[in-house]
FIMILUM-206752 format. One record per residue (C-alpha): x, y, z; residue in three letters. Coordinates in steps of 0.05 Angstrom, whole numbers, plus 5000, padded with zeros to 4 digits. Example, Ala and Ser with C-alpha at 12.3 -4.5 7.8 and 13.67 -1.06 7.14 Angstrom:
524649105156Ala
527349795143Ser
This chain:
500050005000Unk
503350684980Unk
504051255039Unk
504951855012Unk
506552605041Unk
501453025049Unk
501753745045Unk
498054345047Unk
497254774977Unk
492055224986Unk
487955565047Unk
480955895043Unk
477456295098Unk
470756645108Unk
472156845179Unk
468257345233Unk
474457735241Unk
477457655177Unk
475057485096Unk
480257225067Unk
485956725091Unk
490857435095Unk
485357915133Unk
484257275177Unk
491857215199Unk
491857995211Unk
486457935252Unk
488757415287Unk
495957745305Unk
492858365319Unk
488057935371Unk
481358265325Unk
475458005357Unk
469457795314Unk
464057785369Unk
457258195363Unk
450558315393Unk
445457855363Unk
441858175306Unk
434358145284Unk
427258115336Unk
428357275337Unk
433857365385Unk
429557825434Unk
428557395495Unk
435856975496Unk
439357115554Unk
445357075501Unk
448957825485Unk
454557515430Unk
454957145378Unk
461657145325Unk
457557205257Unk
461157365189Unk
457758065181Unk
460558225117Unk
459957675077Unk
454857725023Unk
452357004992Unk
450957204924Unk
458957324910Unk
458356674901Unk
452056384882Unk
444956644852Unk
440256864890Unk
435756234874Unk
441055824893Unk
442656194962Unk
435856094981Unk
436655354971Unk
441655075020Unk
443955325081Unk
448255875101Unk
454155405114Unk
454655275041Unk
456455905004Unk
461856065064Unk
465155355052Unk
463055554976Unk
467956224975Unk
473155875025Unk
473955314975Unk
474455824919Unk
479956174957Unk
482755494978Unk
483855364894Unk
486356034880Unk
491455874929Unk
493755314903Unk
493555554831Unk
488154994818Unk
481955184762Unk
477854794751Unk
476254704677Unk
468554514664Unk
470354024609Unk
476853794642Unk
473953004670Unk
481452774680Unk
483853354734Unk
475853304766Unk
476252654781Unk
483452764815Unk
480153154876Unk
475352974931Unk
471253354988Unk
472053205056Unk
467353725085Unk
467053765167Unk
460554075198Unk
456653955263Unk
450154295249Unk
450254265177Unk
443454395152Unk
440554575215Unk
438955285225Unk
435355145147Unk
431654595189Unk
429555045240Unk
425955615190Unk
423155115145Unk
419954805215Unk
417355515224Unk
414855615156Unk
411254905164Unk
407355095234Unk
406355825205Unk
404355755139Unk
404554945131Unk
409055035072Unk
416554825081Unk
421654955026Unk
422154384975Unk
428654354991Unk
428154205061Unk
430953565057Unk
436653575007Unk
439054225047Unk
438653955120Unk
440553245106Unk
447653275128Unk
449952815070Unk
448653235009Unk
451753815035Unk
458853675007Unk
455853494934Unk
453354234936Unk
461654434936Unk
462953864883Unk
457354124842Unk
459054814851Unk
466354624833Unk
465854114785Unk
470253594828Unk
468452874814Unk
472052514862Unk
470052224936Unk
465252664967Unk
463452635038Unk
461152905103Unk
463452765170Unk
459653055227Unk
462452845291Unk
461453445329Unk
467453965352Unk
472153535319Unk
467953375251Unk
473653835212Unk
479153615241Unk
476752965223Unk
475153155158Unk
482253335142Unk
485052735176Unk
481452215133Unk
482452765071Unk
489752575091Unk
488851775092Unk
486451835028Unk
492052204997Unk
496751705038Unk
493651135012Unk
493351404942Unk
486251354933Unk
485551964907Unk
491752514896Unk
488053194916Unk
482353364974Unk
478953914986Unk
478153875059Unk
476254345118Unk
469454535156Unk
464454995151Unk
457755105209Unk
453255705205Unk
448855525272Unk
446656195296Unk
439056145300Unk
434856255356Unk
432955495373Unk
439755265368Unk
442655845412Unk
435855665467Unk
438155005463Unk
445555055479Unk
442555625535Unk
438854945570Unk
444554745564Unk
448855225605Unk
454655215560Unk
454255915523Unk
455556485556Unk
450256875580Unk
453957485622Unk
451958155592Unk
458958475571Unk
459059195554Unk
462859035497Unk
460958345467Unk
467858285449Unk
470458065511Unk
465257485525Unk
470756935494Unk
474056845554Unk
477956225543Unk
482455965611Unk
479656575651Unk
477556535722Unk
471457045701Unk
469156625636Unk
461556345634Unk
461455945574Unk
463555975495Unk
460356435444Unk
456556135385Unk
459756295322Unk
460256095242Unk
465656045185Unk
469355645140Unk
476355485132Unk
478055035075Unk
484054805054Unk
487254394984Unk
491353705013Unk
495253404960Unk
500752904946Unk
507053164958Unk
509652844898Unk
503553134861Unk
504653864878Unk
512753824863Unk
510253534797Unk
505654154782Unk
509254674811Unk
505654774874Unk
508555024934Unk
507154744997Unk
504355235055Unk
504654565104Unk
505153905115Unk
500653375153Unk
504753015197Unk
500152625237Unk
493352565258Unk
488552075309Unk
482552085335Unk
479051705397Unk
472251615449Unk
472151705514Unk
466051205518Unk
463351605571Unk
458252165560Unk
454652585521Unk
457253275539Unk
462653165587Unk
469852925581Unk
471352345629Unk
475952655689Unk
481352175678Unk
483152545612Unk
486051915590Unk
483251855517Unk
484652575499Unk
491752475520Unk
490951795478Unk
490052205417Unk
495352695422Unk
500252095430Unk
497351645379Unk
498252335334Unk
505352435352Unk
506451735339Unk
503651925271Unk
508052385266Unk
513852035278Unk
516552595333Unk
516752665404Unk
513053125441Unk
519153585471Unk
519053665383Unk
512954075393Unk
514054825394Unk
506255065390Unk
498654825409Unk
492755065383Unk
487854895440Unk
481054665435Unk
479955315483Unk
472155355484Unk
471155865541Unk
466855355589Unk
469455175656Unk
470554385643Unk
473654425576Unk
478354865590Unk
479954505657Unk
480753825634Unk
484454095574Unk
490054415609Unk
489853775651Unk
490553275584Unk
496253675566Unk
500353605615Unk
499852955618Unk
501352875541Unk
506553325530Unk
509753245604Unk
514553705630Unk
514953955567Unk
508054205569Unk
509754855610Unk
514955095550Unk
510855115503Unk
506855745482Unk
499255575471Unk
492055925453Unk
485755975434Unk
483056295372Unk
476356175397Unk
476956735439Unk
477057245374Unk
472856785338Unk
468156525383Unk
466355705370Unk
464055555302Unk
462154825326Unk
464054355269Unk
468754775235Unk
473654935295Unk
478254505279Unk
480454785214Unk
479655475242Unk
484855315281Unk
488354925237Unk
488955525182Unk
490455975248Unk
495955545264Unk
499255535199Unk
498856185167Unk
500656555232Unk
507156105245Unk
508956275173Unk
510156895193Unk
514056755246Unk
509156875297Unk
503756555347Unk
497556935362Unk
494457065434Unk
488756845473Unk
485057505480Unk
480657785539Unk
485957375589Unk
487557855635Unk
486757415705Unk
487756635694Unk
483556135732Unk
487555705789Unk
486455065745Unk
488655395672Unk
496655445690Unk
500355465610Unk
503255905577Unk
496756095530Unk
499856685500Unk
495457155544Unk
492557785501Unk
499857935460Unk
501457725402Unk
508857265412Unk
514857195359Unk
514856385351Unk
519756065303Unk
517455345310Unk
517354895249Unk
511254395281Unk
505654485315Unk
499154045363Unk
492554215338Unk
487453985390Unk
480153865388Unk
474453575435Unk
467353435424Unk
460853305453Unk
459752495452Unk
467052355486Unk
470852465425Unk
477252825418Unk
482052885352Unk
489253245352Unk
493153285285Unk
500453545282Unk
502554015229Unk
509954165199Unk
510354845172Unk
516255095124Unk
């Protein structure tokens, strides 16, 4: 069985501090929040006062107006990230060209997918008892990454995995076992989750996970590893990148922005929302990754941490790294881009995948904003509100999720 490199050729980002892979590692450095009030009468009686919405973007850059109206919000941002994603890896896409479409797959992560679609068309139904036609093509999970094949005219594997906080890490991980394997030489992979609506944000109130605290400024309600935070802030994106063969891109010119090194994924077995206290299968998947990898741990110079802004997460995350990374674990700078991007659920992952990568390529790590006073339990180095001059060459990207699972993938950057 072949085992090839995989790299990184292209990134794409539609981001609620940043449009654009560049404005998004500004933003980033600068420690740009993306957080706002809630906008529209829907929204009324939440106790939520944030959410980290992509105000700017405007669908019909890059669909129809017909079309827009036909599948969920999720789907033009992952649409204009994957555009982006090409660009930057000097990829078109040639409408008659079979031979190069059936070279690249989609591996699309999202956890609400179709969701928030679900939601209105339930409204429309008990309204008006009339629910789009398209109710179930656009909320069944499944057909969400044919919409970017479609759209794209890419006619190889094409699938959706939706396994919560981690579903785009995962996404790129098995984007990368394909590639390895040589099933297919190119993936489009990365995630994409537009779940602001007002059910979904009531739910996730019931739940007590969101934060509820009226800030004067809803940019400081991300508040990951703080002694003052109340819970994470509901947010949306995509960030999409273009895996390929190393091999491949030498042989067309491409120039690598990364390179997978490793990847793993495992299950606590043990709840639905909470992360067994033992923290054993999150540190699991960090070593299975770096086994991956082929490194040890004292060879990692960064983490990107899960970093949701709840009390446990945060806890038991600090806790699962040091017993992964050891000693070791107290060098190492780390942080949370959730706290400038709030969580965009599914898509996380790759958020802070692309954060990760295009910040170190310039030499750099970014903070963990709205830090100023840590709780006893959170004791890293999380790169607290400034951005830091980091010259590391590899990098832990973490991720947890609701249903006990947790995926880390470990990234080389040139």
């Amino acid at each position: 069985m072949s085992c090839h490199r995989v790299v990184i050729t292209g990134i794409g980002v539609v981001s609620p501090n940043g449009i654009g892979a560049g404005a998004f590692a500004d933003a980033c450095l600068a420690g740009k929040s993306g957080l706002s009030r809630p906008a529209g009468d829907a929204f009324g009686d939440l106790k939520t006062s944030a959410v980290a919405a992509v105000r700017e973007f405007d669908p019909l850059t890059v669909m129809t107006a017909i079309d827009a109206r036909r599948v969920p919000r999720m789907i033009p941002l992952a649409l204009a990230a994957s555009r982006e994603a090409l660009t930057s890896a000097n990829l078109t896409i040639h409408p008659d060209d079979i031979q190069l479409q059936r070279t690249i797959g989609v591996a699309l992560g999202t956890g609400g997918g179709g969701l928030a679609f679900v939601e209105e068309q339930y409204r429309q139904f008990f309204t008006r008892g009339s629910p789009s036609l398209f109710s179930i093509t656009a909320g069944t999970h499944g057909n969400l990454s044919s919409e970017l094949s479609i759209a794209l005219h890419l006619r190889g594997p094409s699938h959706v995995l939706s396994t919560g906080c981690t579903s785009s890490t995962d996404a790129i991980g098995y984007a990368t076992m394909l590639i390895r394997n040589g099933v297919v030489p190119m993936m489009l992979a990365g995630g994409a989750d537009a779940p602001i609506s007002p059910g979904i944000l009531h739910a996730f109130e019931k739940m007590r996970v969101v934060s509820t605290r009226r800030w004067e400024d809803p940019r400081d309600s991300s508040r990951p590893f703080s002694a003052d935070r109340d819970g994470f802030v509901l947010g949306e994106g995509a960030w999409m990148f273009i895996l390929e063969s190393f091999d491949h891109a030498v042989a067309r010119g491409a120039k690598p922005q990364a390179e997978i090194l490793g990847y793993a994924s495992t299950c606590d077995a043990f709840h639905r929302v909470q992360i067994a206290p033992d923290v054993a299968e999150p540190v699991r998947a960090i070593e299975l990754a770096l086994n991956d990898a082929r490194i040890n741990r004292e060879q990692i110079g960064y983490v990107n941490l899960h970093g949701t802004s709840t009390e446990l997460n945060d806890r038991m995350e600090t806790l699962a790294m040091h017993k992964a990374l050891g000693e070791h674990a107290k060098q190492i700078p780390m942080s949370s881009t959730k706290s400038m991007i709030g969580h965009p659920q599914g898509a996380c992952g790759a958020a802070g995948i692309a954060a990760t990568i295009l910040c170190l390529r310039r030499g750099m790590v970014h903070p963990t904003i709205n830090l100023d006073e840590r709780d006893v339990n959170c004791d890293l180095d999380y790169v607290a509100n400034t951005v830091r001059a980091c010259e590391t060459k590899v990098a832990l990207c973490n991720c947890i999720a609701f249903g006990s699972k947790n995926s880390a993938l470990v990234v080389g950057v040139d």
